[in-house]
C-alpha positions in Angstrom: 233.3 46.5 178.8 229.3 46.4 178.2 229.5 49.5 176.3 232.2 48.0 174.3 230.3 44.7 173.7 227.5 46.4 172.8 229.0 49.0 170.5 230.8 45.5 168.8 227.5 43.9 168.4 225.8 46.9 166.9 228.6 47.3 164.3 228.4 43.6 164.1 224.7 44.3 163.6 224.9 46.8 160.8 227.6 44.6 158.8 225.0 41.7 158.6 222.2 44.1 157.3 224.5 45.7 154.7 225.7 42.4 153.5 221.7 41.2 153.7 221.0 44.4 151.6 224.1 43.6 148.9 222.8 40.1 148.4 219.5 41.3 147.6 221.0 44.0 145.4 223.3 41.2 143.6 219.8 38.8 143.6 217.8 41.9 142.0 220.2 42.1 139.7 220.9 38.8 138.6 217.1 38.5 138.4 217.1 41.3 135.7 220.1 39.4 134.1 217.8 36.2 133.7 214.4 38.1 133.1 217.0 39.7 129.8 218.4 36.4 129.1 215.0 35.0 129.0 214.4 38.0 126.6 216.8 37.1 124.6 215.9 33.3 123.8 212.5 33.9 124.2 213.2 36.5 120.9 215.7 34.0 119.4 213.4 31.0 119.8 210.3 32.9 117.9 212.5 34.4 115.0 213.6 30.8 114.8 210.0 29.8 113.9 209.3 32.4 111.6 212.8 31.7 109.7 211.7 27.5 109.7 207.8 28.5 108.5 209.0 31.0 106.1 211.8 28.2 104.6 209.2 25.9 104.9 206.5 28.2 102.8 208.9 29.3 100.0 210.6 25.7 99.5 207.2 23.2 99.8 204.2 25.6 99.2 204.5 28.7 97.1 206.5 31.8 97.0 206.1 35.1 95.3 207.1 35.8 91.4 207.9 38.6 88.9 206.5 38.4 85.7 209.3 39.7 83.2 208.3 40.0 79.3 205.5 39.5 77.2 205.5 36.4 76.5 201.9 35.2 78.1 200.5 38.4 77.2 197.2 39.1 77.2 197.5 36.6 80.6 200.0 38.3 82.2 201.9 41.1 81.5 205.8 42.2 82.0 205.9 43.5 85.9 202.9 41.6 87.1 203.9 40.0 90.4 202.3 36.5 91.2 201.8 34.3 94.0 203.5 30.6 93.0 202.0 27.6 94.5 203.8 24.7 94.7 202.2 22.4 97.0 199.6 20.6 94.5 202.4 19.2 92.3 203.5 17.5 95.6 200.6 15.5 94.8 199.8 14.9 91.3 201.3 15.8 88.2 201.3 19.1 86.2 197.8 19.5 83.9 197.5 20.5 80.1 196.6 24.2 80.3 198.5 24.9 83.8 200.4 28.3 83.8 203.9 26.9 85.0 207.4 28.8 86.0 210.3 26.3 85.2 214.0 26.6 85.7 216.0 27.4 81.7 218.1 24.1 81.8 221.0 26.2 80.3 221.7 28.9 82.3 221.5 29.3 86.3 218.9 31.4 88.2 217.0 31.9 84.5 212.8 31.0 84.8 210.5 30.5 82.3 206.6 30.9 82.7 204.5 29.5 79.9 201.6 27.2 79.3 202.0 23.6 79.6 199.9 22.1 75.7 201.8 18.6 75.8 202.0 16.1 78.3 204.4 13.4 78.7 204.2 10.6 75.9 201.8 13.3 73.7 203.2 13.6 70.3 203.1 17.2 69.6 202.7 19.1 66.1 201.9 22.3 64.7 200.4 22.6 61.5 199.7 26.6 60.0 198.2 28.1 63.4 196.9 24.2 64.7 198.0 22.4 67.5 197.7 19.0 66.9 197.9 16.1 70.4 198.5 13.0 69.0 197.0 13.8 65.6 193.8 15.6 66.9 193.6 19.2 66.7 193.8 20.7 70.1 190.8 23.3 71.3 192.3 26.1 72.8 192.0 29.7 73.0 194.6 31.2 74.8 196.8 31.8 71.5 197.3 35.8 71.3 197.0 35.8 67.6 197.7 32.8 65.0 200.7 31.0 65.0 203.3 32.4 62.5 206.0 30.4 63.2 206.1 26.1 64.4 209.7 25.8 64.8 211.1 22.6 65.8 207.0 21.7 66.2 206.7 21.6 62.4 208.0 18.2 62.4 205.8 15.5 65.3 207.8 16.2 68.8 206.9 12.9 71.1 207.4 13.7 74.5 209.5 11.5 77.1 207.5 10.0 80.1 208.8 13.2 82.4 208.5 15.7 79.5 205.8 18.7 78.8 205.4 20.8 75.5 205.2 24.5 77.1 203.7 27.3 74.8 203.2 31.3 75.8 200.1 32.6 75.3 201.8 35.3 73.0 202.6 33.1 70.7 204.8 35.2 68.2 206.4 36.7 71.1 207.4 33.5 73.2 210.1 31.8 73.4 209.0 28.4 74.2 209.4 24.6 73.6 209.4 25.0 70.0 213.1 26.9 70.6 215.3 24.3 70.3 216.7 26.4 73.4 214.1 25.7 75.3 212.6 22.2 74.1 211.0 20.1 76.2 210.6 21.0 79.7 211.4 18.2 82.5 209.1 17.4 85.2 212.4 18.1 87.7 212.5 21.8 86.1 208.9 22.5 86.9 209.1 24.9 90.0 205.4 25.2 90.9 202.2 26.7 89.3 201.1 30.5 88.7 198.2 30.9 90.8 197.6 34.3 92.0 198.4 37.9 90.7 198.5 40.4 93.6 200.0 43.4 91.4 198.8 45.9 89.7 195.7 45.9 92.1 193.4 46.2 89.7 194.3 42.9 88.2 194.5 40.9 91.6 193.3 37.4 90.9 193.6 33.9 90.6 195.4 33.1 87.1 193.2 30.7 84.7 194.6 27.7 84.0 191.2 25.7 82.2 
């Protein structure tokens, strides 16, 4: 009977230390579950943040731009790619002279970048190849060449409280606010301001605007 007993209590023995040695296999291996689940949110959690600061960059402080055309030529050229900062305009208003990319209010996902000349309540007319604000004769330089054509400008445009006169610096090859097309451009179609060119690299720079 003692051998018995003790044969029993040996097998008895070497059940317990297998089932000890199973529960640390299943405890080692739901530790590498939660070290993967950890992983996982850990992962999910920081491309979270980088999705939220990217959103957050392109909607409230700039985003990155294609310049397509010639129409700000010799400023910028067709295929330069610019930085667009939209941040300062969350604080005051567009300035005369500021290089600005606005939505076309006729036709979806169509941008504009020109050069704001009129601000709101300005009464705008060109006269031969002069700008005139408000009867005075503008001083610019940032005309290409001499205005050839005035447009819908030949004639005193007064601009709204939320209105700008926009002009490309290509001024024969623009189409601009003195395209009935184009006309006046809202303060709610302004999109931000051109502020750096980062291709080609030998033209990176900030864009002048005075």
């Amino acid at each position: 009977m003692d051998e018995k007993k003790q044969d029993w209590e040996e097998e008895r023995l070497e059940e317990m230390l297998r089932a000890l040695e199973k529960d640390e296999e299943n405890e080692e291996k739901r530790g590498k579950q939660r070290n993967v689940l950890r992983e996982i949110i850990s992962f999910l959690i920081y491309a979270a943040i980088i999705f939220g600061c990217t959103f957050l960059i392109i909607t409230f402080v700039g985003q990155r731009t294609k310049v397509s055309g010639n129409s700000m030529y010799d400023t910028l050229e067709d295929g330069d790619n610019l930085i667009l900062e939209k941040l300062s305009y969350r604080f005051h208003d567009p300035e005369r002279f500021d290089v600005v990319v606005f939505r076309f209010a006729h036709a979806k996902n169509v941008y504009y970048i020109k050069r704001i000349i009129g601000l709101p309540g300005e009464t705008v007319q060109i006269v031969g190849s002069d700008i005139f604000i408000n009867g005075q004769i503008l001083e610019e330089d940032y005309g290409l060449e001499p205005i050839q054509y005035a447009n819908r400008a030949s004639e005193p445009i007064t601009l709204g409280e939320d209105e700008y006169f926009v002009l490309g610096d290509n001024r024969n090859d623009s189409s601009d606010s003195r395209d009935p097309a184009v006309g006046n451009v809202k303060r709610s179609q302004i999109v931000g301001k051109a502020w750096l060119r980062i291709w080609p690299l030998n033209k990176i720079g900030f864009i002048s605007h005075k």
